[in-house]
C-alpha positions as CSV (number, residue, x, y, z in Angstrom):
1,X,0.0,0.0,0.0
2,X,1.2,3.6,-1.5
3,X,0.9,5.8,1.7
4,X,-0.5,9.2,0.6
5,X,1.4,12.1,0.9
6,X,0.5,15.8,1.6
7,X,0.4,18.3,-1.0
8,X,3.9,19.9,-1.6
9,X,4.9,22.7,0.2
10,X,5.6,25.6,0.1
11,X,2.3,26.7,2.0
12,X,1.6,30.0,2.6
13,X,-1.4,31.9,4.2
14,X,0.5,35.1,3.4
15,X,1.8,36.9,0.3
16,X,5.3,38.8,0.7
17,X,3.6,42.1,2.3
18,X,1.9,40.4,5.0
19,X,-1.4,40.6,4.0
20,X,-3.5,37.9,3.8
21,X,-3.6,36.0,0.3
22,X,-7.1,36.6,-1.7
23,X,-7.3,38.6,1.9
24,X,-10.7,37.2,4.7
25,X,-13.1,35.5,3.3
26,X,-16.5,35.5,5.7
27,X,-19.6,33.4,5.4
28,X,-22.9,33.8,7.3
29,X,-23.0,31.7,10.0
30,X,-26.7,30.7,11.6
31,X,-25.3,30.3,15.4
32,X,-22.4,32.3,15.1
33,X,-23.2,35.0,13.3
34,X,-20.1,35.8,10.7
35,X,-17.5,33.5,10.4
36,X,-13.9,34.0,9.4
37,X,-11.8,31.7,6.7
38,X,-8.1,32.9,6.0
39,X,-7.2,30.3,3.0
40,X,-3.7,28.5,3.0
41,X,-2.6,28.1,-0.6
42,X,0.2,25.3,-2.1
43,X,1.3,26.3,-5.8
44,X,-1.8,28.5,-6.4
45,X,-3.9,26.2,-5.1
46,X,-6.3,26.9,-1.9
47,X,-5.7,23.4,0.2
48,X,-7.2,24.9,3.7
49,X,-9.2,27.3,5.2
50,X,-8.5,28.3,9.0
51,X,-12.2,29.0,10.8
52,X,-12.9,31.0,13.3
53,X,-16.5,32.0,14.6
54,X,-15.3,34.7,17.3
55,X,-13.8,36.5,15.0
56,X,-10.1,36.3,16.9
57,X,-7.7,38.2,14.3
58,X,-4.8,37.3,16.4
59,X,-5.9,34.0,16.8
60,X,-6.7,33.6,13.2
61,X,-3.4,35.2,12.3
62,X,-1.4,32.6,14.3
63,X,-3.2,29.4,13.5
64,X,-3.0,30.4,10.1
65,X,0.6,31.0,10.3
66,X,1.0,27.6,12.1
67,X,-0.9,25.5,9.2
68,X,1.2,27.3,6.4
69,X,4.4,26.2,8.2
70,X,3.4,22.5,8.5
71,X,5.3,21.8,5.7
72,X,8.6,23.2,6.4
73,X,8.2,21.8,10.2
74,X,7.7,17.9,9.4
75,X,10.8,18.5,7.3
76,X,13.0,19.9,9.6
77,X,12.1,17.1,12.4
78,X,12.7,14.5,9.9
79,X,16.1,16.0,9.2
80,X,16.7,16.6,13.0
81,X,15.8,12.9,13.6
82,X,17.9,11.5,10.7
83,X,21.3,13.8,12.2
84,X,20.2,14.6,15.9
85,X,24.1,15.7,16.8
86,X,24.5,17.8,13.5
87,X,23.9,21.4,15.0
88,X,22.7,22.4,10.9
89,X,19.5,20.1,11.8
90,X,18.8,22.2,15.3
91,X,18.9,25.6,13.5
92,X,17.0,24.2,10.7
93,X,14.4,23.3,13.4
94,X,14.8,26.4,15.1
95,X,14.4,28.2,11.8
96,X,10.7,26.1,11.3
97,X,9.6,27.1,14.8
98,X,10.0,31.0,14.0
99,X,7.9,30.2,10.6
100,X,5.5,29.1,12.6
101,X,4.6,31.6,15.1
102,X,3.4,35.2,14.7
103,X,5.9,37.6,15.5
């Protein structure tokens, strides 16, 4: 059996100013009221939206942020399992970790 694999990074929720790609999107909600989708993109592609209904900017900002740097973070553990002494491997992780979080 073939195991599937994710879609190829990279994955970005962001485009190079910051903003948002294709910026919110918001749907009508019936027990929330409006709810909040920031889309994650791979190779033009939308592959995930990140929902919130309490309409948590930060919150949205940093799970979106999270999700787009799933990618880079599997990589860098795999790397940092195959050459745990190799101090290259610890930056590299070190380097996925600030990808991942909202400055």
């Amino acid at each position: 059996m073939t195991a599937i694999q994710h879609t190829p990074g990279p994955w970005t929720a962001r485009e190079a100013n910051g903003r948002f790609i294709d910026t919110e999107w918001t749907a009508d909600n019936p027990e929330h009221g409006l709810t909040q989708f920031a889309p994650i993109h791979a190779n033009g592609v939308v592959i995930a939206l990140v929902v919130r209904t309490d309409w948590n900017d930060a919150q949205l900002e940093a799970d979106a942020q999270l999700l787009a740097a799933a990618p880079k973070l599997l990589a860098a553990l795999r790397e940092l399992q195959a050459n745990p002494n190799d101090p290259r491997a610890h930056r590299t992780a070190l380097d996925a970790m600030k990808l991942a979080t909202v400055a």
